[in-house]
C-alpha positions as CSV (number, residue, x, y, z in Angstrom):
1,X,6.2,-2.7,-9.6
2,X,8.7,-0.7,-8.1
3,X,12.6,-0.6,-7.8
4,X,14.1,-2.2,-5.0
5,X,15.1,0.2,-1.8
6,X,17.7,1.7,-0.4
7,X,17.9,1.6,3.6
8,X,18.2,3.4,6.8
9,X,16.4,3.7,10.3
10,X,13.1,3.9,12.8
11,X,11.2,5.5,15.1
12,X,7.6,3.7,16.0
13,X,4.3,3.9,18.3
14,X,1.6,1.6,18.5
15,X,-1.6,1.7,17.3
16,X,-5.3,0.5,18.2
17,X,-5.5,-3.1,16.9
18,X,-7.5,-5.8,16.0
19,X,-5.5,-9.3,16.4
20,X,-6.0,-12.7,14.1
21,X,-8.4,-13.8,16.7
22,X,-11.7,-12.4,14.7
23,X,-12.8,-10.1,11.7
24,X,-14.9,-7.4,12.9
25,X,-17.8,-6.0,10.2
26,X,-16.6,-2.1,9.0
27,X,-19.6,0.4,8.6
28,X,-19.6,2.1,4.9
29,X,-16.4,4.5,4.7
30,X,-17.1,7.8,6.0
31,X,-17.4,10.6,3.5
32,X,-15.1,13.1,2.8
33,X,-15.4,16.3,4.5
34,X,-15.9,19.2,3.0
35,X,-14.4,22.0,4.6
36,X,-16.7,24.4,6.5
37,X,-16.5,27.8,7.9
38,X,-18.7,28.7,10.3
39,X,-20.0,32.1,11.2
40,X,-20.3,33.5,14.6
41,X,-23.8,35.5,14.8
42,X,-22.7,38.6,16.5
43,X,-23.4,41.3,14.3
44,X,-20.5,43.3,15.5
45,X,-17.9,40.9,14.6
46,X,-19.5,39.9,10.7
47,X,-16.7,42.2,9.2
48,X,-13.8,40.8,11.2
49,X,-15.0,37.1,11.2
50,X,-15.6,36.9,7.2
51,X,-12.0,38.3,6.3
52,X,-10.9,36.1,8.7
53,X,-12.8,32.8,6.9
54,X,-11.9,34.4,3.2
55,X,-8.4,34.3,4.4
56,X,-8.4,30.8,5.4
57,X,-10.5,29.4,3.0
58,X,-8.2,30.6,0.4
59,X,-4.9,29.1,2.3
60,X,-7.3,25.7,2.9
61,X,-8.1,25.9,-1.1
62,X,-4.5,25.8,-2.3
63,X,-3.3,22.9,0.0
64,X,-6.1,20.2,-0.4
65,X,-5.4,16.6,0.9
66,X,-1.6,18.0,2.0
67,X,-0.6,18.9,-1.6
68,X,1.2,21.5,-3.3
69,X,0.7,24.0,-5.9
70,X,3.7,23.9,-8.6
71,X,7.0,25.8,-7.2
72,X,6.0,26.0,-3.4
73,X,8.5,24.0,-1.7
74,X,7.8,20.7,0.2
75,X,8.0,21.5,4.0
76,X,9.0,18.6,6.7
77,X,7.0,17.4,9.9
78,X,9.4,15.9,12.3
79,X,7.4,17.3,15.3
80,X,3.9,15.9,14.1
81,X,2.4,13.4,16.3
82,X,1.6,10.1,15.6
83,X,-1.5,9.7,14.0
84,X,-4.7,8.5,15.9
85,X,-7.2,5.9,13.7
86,X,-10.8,6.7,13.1
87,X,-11.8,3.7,14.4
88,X,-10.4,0.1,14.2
89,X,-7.2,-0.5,12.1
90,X,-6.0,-4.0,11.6
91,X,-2.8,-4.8,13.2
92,X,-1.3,-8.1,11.3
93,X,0.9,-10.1,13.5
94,X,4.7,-10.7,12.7
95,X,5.6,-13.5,11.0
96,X,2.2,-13.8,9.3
97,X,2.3,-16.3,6.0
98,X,1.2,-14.8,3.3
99,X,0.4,-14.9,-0.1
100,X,0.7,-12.2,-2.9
101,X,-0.6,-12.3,-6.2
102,X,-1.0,-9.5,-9.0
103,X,-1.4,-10.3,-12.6
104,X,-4.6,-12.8,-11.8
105,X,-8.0,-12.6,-10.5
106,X,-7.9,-14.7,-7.6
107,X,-11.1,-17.4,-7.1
108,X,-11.9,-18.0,-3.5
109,X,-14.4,-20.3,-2.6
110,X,-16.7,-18.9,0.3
111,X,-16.8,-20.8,3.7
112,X,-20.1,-22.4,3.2
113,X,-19.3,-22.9,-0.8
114,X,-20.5,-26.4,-1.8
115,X,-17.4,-27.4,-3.6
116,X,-14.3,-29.6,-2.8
117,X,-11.8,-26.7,-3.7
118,X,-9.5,-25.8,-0.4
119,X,-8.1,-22.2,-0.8
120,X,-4.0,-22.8,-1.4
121,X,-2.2,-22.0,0.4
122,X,-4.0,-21.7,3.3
123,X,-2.2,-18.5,5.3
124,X,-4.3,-15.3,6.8
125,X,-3.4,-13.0,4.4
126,X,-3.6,-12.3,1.0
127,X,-2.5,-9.2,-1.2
128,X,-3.1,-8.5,-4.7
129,X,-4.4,-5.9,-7.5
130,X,-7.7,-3.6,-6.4
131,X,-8.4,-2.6,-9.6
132,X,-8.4,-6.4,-10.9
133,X,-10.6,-7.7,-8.0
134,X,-13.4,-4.5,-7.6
135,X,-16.0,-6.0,-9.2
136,X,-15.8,-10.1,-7.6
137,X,-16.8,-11.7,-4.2
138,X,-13.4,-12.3,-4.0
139,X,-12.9,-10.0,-0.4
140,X,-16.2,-11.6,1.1
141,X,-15.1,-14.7,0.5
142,X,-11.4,-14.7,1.9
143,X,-13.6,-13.3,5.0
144,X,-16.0,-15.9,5.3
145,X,-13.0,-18.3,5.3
146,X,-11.6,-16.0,8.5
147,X,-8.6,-14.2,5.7
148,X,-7.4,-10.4,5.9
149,X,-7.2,-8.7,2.3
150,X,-4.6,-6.5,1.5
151,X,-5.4,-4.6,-1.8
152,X,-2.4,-3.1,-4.0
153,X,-2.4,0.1,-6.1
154,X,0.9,2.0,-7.1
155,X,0.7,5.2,-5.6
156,X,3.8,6.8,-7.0
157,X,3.6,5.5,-10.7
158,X,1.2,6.2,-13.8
159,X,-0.4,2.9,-15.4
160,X,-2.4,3.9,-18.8
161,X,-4.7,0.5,-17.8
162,X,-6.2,1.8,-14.9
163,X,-9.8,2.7,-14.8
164,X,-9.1,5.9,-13.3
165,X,-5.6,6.9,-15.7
166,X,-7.7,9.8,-17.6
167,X,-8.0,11.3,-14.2
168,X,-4.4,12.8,-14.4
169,X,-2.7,15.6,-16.2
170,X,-0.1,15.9,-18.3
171,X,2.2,18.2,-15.4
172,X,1.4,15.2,-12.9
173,X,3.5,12.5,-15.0
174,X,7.6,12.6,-15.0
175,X,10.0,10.0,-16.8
176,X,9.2,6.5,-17.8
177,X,9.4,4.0,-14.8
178,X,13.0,1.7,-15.7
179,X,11.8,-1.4,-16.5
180,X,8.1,-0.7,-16.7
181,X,7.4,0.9,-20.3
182,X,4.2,1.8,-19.4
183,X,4.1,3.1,-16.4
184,X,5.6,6.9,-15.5
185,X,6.7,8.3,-12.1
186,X,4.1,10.5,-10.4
187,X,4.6,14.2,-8.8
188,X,3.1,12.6,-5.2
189,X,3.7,16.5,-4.0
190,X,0.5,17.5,-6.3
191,X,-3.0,17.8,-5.0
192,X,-4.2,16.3,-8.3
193,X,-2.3,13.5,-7.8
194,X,-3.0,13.2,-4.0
195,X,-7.0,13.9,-4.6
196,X,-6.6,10.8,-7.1
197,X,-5.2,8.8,-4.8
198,X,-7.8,9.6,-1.9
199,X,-10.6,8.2,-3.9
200,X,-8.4,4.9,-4.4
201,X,-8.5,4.4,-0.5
202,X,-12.3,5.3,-0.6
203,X,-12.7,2.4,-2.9
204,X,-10.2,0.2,-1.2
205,X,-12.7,1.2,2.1
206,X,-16.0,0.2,0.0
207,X,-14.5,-3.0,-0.9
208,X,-13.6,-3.5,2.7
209,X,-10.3,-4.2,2.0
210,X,-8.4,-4.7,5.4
211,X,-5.1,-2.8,4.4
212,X,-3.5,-1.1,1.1
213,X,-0.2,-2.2,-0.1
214,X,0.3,1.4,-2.4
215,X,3.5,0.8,-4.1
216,X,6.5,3.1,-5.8
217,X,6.5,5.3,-3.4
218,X,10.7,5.6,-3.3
219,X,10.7,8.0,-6.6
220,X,13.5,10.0,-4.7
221,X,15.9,6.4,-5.2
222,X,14.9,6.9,-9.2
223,X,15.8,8.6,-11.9
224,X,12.0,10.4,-11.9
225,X,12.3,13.4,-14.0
226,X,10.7,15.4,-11.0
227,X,12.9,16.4,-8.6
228,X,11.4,14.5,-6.2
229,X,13.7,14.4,-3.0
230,X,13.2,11.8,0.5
231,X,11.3,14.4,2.4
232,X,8.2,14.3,-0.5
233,X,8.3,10.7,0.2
234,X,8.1,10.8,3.9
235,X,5.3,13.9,3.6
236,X,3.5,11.5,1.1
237,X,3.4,8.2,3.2
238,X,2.3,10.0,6.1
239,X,-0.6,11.8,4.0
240,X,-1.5,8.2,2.9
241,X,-0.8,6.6,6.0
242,X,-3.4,9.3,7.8
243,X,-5.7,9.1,5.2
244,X,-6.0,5.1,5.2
245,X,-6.3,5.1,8.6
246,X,-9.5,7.5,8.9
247,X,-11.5,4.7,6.4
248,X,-10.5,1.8,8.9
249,X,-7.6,0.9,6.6
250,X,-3.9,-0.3,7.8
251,X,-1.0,0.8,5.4
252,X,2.1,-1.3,4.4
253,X,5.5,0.8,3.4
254,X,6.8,-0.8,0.1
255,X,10.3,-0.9,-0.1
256,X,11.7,2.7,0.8
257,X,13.8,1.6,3.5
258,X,15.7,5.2,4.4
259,X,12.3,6.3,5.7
260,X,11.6,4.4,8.1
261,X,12.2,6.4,10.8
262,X,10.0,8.9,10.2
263,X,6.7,6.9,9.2
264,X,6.7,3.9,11.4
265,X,4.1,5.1,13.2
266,X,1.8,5.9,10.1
267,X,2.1,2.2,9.0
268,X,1.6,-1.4,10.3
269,X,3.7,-3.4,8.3
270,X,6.1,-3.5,5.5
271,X,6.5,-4.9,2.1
272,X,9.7,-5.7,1.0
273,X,11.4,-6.9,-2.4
274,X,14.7,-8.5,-2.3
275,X,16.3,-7.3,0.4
276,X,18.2,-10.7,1.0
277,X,19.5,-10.2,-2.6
278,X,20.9,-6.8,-1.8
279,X,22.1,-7.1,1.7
280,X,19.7,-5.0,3.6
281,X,17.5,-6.8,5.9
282,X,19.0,-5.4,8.5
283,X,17.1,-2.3,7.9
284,X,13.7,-3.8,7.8
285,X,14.1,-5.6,11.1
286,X,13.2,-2.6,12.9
287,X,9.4,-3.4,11.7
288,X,9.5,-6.7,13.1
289,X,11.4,-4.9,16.6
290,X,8.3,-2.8,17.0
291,X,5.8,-5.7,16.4
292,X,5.0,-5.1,12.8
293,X,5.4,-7.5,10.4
294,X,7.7,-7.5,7.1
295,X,6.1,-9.4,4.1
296,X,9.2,-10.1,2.4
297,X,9.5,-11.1,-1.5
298,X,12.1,-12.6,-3.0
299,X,12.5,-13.2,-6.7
300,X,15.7,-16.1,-6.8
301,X,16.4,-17.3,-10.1
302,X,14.8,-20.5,-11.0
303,X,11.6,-19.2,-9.9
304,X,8.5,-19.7,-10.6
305,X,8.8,-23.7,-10.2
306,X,12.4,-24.4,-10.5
307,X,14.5,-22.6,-7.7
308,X,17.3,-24.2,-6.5
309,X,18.2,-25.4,-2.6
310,X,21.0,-22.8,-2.0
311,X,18.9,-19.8,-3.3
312,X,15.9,-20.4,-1.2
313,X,18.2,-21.1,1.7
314,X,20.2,-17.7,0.7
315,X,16.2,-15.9,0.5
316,X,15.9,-17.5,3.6
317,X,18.4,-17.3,5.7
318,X,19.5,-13.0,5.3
319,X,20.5,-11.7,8.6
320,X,17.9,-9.5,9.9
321,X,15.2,-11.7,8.6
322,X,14.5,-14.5,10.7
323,X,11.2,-13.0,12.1
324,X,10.0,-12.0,8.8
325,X,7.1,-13.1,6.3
326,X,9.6,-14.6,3.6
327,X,8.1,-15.7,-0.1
328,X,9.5,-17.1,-3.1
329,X,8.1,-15.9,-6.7
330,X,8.2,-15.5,-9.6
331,X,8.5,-11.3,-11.2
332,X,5.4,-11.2,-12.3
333,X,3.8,-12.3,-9.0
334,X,1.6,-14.8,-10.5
335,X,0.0,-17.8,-8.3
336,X,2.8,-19.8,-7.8
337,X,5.0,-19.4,-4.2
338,X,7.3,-21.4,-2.0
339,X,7.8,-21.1,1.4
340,X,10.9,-21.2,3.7
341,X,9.8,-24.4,5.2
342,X,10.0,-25.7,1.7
343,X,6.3,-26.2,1.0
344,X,5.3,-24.9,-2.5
345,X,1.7,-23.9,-3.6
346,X,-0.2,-22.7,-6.7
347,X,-3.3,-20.6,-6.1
348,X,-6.0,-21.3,-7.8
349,X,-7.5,-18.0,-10.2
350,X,-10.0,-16.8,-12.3
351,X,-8.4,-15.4,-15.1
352,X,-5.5,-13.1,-15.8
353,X,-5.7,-10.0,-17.8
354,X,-3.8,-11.7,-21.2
355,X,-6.6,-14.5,-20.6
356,X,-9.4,-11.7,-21.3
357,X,-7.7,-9.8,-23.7
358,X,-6.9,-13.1,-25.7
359,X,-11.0,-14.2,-25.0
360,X,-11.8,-10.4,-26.8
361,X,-10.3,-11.7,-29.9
């Protein structure tokens, strides 16, 4: 999970979109390309044209997937245009209800499922863990039933229980995460660490996920042991944001609010924690002004279960956020959420990881 934001302003442009009105099928994600250097077959020119290829093919090898070596400094891209989709990216409606769950495996029912279990709630679009949900029907299903998946990963933090953590290195990992024991802030400037996270879209793109919710990427606002500074972040979410968008995926900001301006046009929609609790709405609002939603958590005390009439109506009622796609939960995001029109549900799931772990025994 990642600390809450810190705020500031936007910039956006539209991009292709689907709308709620129907789910259209996405071909297998393409392969990555393999850079290529092709020869011209003019005798006279071999000498000039390999020592041209040698030189960029060893500038191309160094900078992989936008990365860095260690030591060269970050560079910005204020004048870089806004990104143009390979193919169809899902653009999710403002004020879309949601639900988001991320300690449990969720268990959907398909459409033409011979069983009296309703999916609840019953919004368009659900988010929770990738990793948890890459082996199950779970994606197909929400489909079936006319749903959009959102799949999350952290994208800025190390978590020892992922199935891919022995793929970093020791110089990728900076301070312990506050709050989080187990998890440590990632250098997002490294090509080993971006490389990583371009096979986790490749797998979100295979599971036919509709959009990636990639979280922690505000290391800058935290004490990360890196010297990581606003600009990585705004390189980062734009290599991300580029990079989702070429397997057919939309990307949601998490938090990062002071950003804004500069990747609006590289996402679709944002996911926010708290910022009723800290004042900051405000900021977010410029989603919802260029017709992207804000899927908007807030954790009020009580919660799950118990949360009182004045802090729902507090969650609720923040100014900036009238348009956006408020929830109620508990921290650990477990299946349990209320609504702003005071409705309360409790998703049905699988299992959680505890529930294995305890089932191992």
């Amino acid at each position: 999970m990642a600390d809450t934001p810190k705020s500031d302003q936007s910039e956006h442009q539209a991009k292709p979109v689907v709308d709620e009105a129907g789910l259209k099928s996405r071909n297998a994600p393409p392969q990555r390309r393999s850079r290529k250097i092709l020869f011209i077959a003019i005798a006279a020119a071999v000498v000039v044209v390999l020592g041209l290829a040698l030189g960029l093919g060893l500038g191309l090898g160094l900078k992989d997937h936008g990365g860095r070596d260690e030591g060269e400094p970050s560079e910005p891209s204020p004048s870089e245009p806004p990104v143009t989709p390979n193919g169809t990216v899902w653009q999710p409606p403002v004020g879309a209800k949601w639900q988001i769950i991320l300690n449990s495996v969720l268990d959907v029912p398909a459409a033409n499922a011979k069983t009296s279990q309703a999916l609840a709630p019953d919004v368009p679009v659900w988010d929770f863990d990738m990793f948890l949900h890459r082996d199950t029907k779970v994606i197909a299903n929400l489909h079936s039933l006319g749903k959009r998946a959102i799949c999350y990963f952290s994208a800025g933090s190390y978590e020892p229980y992922t199935p891919d953590n022995t793929s970093f290195v020791a110089a990728d990992l900076g301070k312990t995460m506050d709050g989080w024991p187990d998890e440590k802030w990632l250098d997002i400037r490294r090509t080993s660490v971006r490389n990583i996270m371009v096979k986790r879209l490749d797998i979100a793109a295979a599971m036919k996920c509709d959009a990636v919710d990639p979280d922690n990427v505000d290391g800058y606002n935290n004490a990360n042991g890196l010297g990581l500074t606003k600009q990585d972040t705004i390189d980062y979410v734009r290599f991300l944001g580029k990079e989702a968008s070429k397997r057919g995926l939309a990307m949601g900001l998490k938090n990062a609010g002071d950003v804004i301006d500069n990747v609006l046009d590289v996402v679709q929609f944002s996911v926010n924690e708290q910022c009723a609790q800290y004042n900051e709405c405000d900021v977010f609002e410029k989603f919802t002004a260029a017709g992207k939603p804000v899927f908007h958590i807030e954790y009020p005390s009580g919660a799950p279960k118990s949360v009182k009439t004045q802090d729902s109506r507090k969650a609720c009622s923040a100014a900036g956020a009238d348009q956006f796609s408020t929830v109620l939960k508990g921290m650990d995001l477990d299946a349990w959420v209320e609504y702003c029109d005071g409705n309360v549900a409790e998703t049905k799931v699988a299992n959680t990881p505890d529930d294995d772990d305890q089932s191992d025994d």
